[in-house]
Z-matrix of the N, CA and C atoms (Angstrom, degrees):
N
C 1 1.437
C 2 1.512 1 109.89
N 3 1.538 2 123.65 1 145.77
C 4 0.804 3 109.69 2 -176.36
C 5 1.799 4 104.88 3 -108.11
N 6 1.405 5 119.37 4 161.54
C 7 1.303 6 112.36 5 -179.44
C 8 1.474 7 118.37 6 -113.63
N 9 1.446 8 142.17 7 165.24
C 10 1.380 9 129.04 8 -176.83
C 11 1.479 10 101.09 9 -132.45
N 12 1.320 11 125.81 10 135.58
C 13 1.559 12 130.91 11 175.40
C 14 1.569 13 119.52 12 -83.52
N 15 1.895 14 99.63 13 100.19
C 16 1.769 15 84.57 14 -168.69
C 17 1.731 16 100.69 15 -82.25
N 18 1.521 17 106.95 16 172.68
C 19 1.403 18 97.96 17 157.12
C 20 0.957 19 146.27 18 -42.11
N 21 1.258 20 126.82 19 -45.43
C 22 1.299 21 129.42 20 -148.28
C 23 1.602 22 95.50 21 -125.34
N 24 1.534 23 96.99 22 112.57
C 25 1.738 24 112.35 23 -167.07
C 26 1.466 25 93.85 24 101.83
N 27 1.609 26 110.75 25 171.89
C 28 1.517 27 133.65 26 135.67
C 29 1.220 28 140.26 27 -85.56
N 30 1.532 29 117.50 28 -12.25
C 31 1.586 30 146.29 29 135.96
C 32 1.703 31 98.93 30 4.64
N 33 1.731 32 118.87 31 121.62
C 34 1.480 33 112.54 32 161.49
C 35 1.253 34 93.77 33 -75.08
N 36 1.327 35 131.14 34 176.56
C 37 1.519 36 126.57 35 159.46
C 38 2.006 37 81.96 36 -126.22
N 39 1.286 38 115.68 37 151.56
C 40 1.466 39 128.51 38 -151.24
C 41 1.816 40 89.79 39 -106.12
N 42 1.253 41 111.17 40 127.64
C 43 1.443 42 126.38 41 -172.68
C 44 1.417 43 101.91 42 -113.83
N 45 1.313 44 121.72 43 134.88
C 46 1.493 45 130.84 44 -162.98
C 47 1.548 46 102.05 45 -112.73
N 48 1.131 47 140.01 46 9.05
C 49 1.202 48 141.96 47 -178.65
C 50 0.985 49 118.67 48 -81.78
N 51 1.461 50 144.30 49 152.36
C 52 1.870 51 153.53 50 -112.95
C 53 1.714 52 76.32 51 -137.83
N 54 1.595 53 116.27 52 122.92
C 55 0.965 54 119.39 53 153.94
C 56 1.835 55 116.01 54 -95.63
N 57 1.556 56 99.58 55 95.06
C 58 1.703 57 99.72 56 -163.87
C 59 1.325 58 99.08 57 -75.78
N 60 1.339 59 158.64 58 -45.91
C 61 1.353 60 167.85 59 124.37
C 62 1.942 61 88.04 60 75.98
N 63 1.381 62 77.51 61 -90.23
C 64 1.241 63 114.56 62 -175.72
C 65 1.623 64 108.87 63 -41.16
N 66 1.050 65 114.58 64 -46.46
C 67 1.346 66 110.24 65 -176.42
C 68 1.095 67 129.11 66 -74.73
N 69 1.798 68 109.25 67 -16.29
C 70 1.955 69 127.48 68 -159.43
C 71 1.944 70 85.13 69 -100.35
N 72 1.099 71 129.35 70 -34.16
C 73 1.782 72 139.63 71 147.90
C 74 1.267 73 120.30 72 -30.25
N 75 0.961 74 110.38 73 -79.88
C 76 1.841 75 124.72 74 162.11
C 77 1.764 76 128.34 75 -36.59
N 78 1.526 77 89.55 76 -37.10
C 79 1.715 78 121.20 77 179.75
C 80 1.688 79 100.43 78 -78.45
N 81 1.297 80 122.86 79 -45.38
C 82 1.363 81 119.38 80 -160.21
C 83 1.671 82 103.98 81 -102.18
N 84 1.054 83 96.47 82 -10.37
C 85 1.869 84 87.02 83 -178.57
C 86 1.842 85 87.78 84 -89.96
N 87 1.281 86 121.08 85 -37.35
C 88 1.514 87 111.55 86 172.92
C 89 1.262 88 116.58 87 -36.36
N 90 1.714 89 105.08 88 -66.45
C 91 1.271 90 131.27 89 -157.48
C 92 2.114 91 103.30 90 -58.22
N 93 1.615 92 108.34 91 -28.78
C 94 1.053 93 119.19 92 165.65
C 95 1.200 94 124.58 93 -45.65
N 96 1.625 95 100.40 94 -82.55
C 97 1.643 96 129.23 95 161.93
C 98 1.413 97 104.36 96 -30.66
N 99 1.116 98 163.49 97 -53.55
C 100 1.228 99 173.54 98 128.08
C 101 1.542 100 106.91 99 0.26
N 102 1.727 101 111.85 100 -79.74
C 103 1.377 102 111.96 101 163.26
C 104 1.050 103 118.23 102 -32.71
N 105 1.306 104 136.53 103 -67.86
C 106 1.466 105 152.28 104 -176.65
C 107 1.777 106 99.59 105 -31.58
N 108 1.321 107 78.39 106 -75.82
C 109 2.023 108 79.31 107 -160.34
C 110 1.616 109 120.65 108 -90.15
N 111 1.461 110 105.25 109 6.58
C 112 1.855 111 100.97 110 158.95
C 113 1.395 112 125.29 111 -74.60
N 114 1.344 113 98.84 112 -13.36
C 115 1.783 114 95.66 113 171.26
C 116 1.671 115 112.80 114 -80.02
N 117 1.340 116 98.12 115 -37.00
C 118 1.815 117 105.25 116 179.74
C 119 1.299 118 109.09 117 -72.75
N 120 1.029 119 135.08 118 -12.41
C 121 1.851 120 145.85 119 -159.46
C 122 1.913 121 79.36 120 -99.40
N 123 1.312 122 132.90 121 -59.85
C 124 1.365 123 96.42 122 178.13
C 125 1.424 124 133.22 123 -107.82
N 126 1.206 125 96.87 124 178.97
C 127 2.454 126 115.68 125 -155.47
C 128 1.631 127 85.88 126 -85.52
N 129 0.715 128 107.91 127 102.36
C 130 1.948 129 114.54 128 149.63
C 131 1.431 130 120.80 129 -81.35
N 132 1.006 131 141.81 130 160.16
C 133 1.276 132 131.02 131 -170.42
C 134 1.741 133 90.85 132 -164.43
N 135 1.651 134 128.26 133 104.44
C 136 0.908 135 133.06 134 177.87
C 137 1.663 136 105.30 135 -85.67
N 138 1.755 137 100.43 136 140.88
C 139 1.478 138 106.14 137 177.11
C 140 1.557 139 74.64 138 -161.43
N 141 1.879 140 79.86 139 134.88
C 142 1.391 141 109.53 140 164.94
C 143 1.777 142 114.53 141 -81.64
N 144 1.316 143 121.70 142 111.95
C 145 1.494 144 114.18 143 -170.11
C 146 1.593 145 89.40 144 -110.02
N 147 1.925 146 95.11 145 142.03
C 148 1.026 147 112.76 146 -175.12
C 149 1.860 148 112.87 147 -78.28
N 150 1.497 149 125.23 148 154.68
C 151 1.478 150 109.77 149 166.76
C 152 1.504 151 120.00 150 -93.76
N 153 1.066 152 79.62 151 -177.73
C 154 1.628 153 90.08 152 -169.19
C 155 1.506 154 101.45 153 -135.37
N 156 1.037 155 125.34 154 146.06
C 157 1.627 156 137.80 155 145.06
C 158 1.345 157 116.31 156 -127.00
N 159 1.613 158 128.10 157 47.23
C 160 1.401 159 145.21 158 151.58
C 161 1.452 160 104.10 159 -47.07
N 162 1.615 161 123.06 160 128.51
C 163 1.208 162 110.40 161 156.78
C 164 1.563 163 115.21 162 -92.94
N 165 1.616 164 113.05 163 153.22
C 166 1.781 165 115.79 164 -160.62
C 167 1.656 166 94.44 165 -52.51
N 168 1.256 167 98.48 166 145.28
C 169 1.541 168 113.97 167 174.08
C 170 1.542 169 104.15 168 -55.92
N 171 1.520 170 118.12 169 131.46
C 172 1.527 171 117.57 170 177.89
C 173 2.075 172 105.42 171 -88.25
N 174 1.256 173 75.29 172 155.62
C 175 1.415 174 98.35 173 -153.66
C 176 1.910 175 101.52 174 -98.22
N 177 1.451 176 105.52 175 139.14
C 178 1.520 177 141.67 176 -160.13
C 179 1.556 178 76.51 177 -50.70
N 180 1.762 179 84.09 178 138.75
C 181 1.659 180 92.34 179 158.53
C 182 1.597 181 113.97 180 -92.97
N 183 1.234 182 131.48 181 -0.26
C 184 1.509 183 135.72 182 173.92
C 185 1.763 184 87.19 183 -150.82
N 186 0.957 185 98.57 184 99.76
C 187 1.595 186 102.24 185 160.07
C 188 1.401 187 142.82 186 -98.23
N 189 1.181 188 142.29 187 136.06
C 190 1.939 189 141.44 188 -124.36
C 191 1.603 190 77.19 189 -113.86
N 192 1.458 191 106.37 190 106.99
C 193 1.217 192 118.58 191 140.15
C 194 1.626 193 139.38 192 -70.99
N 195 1.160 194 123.24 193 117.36
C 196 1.522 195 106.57 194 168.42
C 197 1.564 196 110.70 195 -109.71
N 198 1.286 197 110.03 196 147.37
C 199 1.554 198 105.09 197 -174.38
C 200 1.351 199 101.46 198 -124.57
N 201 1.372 200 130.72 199 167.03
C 202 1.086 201 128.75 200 179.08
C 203 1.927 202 84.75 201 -157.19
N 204 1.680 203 81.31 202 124.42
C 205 1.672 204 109.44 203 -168.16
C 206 1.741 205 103.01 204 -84.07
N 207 1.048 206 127.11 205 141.51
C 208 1.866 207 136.27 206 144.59
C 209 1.567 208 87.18 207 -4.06
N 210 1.457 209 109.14 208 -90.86
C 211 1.534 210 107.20 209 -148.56
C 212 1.032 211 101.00 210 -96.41
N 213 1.675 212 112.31 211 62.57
C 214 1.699 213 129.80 212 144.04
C 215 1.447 214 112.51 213 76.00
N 216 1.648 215 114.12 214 -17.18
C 217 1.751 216 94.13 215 -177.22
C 218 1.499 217 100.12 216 -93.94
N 219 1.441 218 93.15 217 168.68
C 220 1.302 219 139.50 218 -173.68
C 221 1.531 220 137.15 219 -93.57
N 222 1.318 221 117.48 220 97.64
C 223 1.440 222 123.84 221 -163.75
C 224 1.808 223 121.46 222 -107.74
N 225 0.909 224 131.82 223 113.81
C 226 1.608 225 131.67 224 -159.54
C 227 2.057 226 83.83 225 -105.16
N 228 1.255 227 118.05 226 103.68
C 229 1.434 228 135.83 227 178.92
C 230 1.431 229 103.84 228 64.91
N 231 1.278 230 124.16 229 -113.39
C 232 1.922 231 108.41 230 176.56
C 233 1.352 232 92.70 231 -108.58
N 234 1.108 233 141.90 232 -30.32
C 235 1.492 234 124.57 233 164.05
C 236 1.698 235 137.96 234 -49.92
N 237 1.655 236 103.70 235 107.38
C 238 1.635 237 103.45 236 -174.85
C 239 1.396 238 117.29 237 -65.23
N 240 1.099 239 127.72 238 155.63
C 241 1.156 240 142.49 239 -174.12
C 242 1.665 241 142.04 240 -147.25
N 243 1.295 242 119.87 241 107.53
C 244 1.167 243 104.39 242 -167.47
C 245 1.683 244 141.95 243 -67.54
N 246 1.083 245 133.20 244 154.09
C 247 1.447 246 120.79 245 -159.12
C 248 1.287 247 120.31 246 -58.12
N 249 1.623 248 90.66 247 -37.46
C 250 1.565 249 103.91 248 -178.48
C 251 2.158 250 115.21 249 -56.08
N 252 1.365 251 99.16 250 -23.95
C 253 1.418 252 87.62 251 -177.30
C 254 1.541 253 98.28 252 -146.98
N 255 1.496 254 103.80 253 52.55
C 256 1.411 255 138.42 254 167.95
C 257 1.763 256 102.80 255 -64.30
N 258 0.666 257 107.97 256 -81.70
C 259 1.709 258 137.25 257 165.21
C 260 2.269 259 100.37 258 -17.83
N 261 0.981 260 81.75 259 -96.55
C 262 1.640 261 96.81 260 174.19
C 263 1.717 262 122.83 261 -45.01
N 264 1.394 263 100.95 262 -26.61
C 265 1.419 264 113.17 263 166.05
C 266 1.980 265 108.41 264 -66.01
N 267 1.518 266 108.06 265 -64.50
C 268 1.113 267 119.59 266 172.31
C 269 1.467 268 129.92 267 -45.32
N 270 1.577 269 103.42 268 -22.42
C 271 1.695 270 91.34 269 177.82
C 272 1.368 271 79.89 270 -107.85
N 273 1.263 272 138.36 271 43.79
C 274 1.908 273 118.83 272 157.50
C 275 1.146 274 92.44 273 -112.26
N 276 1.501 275 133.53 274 -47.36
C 277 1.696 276 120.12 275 172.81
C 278 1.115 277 115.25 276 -85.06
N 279 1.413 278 136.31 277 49.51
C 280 1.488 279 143.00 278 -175.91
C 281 1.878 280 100.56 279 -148.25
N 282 1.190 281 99.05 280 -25.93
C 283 1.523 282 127.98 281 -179.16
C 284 1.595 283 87.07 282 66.66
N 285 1.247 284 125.00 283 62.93
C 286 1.433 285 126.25 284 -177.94
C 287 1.525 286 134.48 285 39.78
N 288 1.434 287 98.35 286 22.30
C 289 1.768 288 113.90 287 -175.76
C 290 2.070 289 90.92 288 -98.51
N 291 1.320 290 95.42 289 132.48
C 292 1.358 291 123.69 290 -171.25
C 293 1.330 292 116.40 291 -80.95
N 294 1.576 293 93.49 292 -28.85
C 295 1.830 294 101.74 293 -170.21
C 296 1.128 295 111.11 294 -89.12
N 297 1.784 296 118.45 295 8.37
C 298 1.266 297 124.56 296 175.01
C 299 1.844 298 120.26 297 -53.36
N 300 1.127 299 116.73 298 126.49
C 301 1.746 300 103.88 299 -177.74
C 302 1.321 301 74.12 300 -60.78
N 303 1.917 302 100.94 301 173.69
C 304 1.261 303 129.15 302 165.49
C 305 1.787 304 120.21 303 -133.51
N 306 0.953 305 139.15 304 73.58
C 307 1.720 306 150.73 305 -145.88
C 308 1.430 307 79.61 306 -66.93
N 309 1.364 308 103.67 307 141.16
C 310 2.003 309 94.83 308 165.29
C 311 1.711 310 80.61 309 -156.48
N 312 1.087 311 87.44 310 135.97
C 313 1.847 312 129.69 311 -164.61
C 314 1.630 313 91.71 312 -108.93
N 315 1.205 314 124.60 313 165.42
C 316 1.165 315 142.44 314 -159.22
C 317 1.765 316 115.44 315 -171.96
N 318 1.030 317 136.04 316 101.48
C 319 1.334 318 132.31 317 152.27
C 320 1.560 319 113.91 318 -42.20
N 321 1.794 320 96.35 319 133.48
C 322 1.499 321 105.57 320 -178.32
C 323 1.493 322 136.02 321 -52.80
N 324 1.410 323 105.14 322 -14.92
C 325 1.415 324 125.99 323 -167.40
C 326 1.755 325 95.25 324 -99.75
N 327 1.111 326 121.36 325 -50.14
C 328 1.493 327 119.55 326 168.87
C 329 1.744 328 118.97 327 -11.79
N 330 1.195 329 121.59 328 115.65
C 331 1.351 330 115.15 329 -177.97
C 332 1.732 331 109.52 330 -100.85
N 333 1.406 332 98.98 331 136.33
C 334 1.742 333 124.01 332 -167.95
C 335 1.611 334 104.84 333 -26.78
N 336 1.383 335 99.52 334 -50.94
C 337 1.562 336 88.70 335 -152.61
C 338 1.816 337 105.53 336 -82.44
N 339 1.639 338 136.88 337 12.50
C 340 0.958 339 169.23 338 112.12
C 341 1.703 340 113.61 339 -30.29
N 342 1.285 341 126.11 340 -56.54
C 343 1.308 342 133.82 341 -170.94
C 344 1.681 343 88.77 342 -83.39
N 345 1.651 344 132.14 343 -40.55
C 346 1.428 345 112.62 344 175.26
C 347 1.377 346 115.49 345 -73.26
N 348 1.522 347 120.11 346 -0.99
C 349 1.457 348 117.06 347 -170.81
C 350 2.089 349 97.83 348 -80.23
N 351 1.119 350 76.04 349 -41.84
C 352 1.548 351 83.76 350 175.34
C 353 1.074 352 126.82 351 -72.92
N 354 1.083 353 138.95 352 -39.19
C 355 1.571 354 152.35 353 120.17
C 356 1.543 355 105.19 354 18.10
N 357 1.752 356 96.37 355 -69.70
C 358 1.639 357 107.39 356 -149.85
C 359 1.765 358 97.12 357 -88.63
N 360 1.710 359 118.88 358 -11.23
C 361 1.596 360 117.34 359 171.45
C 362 1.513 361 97.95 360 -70.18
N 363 1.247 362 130.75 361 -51.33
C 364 1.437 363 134.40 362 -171.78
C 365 1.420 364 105.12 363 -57.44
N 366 1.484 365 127.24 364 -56.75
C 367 2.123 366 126.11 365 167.79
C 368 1.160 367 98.16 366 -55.41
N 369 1.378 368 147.85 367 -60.24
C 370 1.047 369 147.05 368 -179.77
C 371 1.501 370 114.06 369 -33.32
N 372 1.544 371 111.20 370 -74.66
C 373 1.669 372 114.13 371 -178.20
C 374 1.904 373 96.69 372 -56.34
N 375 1.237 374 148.09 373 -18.45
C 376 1.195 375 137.58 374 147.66
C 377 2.083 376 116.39 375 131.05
N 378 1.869 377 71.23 376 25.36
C 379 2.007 378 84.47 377 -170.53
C 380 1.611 379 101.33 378 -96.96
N 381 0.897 380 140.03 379 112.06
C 382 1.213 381 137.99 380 -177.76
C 383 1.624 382 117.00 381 -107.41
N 384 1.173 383 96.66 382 20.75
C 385 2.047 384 109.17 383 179.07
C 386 1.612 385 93.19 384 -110.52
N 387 1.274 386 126.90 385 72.65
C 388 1.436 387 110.43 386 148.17
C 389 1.118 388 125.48 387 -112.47
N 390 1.638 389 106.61 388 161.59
C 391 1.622 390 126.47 389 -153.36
C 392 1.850 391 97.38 390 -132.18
N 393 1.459 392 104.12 391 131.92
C 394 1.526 393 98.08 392 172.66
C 395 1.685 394 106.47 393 -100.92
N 396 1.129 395 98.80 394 138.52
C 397 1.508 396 110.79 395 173.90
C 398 1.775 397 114.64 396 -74.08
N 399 1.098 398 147.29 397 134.78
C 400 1.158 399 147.05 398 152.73
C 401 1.766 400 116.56 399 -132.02
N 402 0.899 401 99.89 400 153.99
C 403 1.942 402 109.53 401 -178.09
C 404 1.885 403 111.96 402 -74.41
N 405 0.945 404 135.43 403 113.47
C 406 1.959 405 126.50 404 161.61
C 407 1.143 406 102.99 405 -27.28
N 408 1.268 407 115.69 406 127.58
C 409 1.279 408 117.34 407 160.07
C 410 1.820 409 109.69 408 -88.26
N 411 1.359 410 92.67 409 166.32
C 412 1.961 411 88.72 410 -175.73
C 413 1.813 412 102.29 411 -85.42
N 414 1.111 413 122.25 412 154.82
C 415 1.487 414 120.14 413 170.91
C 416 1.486 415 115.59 414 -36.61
N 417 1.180 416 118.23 415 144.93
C 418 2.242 417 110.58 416 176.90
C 419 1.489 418 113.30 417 56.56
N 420 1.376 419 124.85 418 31.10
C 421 1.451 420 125.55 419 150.39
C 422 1.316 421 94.32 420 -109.61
């Protein structure tokens, strides 16, 4: 506490007021310490990346959809198709060219390790350009 000397007497009379001083001191050597060592607290990892002036790859004038439905089947454009002759279907609408992209769409409910099964029929039949399809979302969803 701090005390104040009135005139009249030698009496402190007892002053209740917050000596913050001390505390806005304490606050700024933190606030320092803080500055100081959040830059050292993180891993940078410098890499020189090369540029590019590629223009975006132009896009299929009929492009090979694969879909993969909720209840697991399998459609190569709107025609379903079974797994077993998944493969052989794909090089008849690809006319057996490999370098064909392959878009493969997925229902939301579809579980991952299902969407890689399909994945690995598409590397398998020997297309190794796939693209996942997803919808825009609107801004703030």
């Amino acid at each position: 506490m701090a005390g104040r000397i009135s005139e009249s007497g030698g009496d402190l009379d007892e002053n209740s007021e917050i000596n913050v001083t001390p505390f806005i001191d304490v606050m700024l050597v933190l606030l320092i310490i803080f500055m100081v060592a959040a830059p050292l607290a993180t891993v940078d990892m410098k890499v020189d990346l090369p540029q590019s002036v590629a223009k975006p790859a132009p896009r299929d004038d009929k492009p090979v959809f694969v879909t993969l439905k909720a209840d697991l089947t399998l459609a190569i454009g709107n025609d379903e198709t079974a797994r077993e002759s998944f493969a052989s279907e794909l090089n008849r609408i690809t006319n057996g060219n490999t370098e064909t992209r392959v878009l493969l769409r997925a229902d939301r409910l579809v579980d991952y390790g299902e969407l890689m099964t399909v994945m690995n029929l598409i590397q398998s039949a020997g297309y190794g350009k796939i693209a996942l399809v997803g919808l825009e979302a609107a801004p703030g969803r």
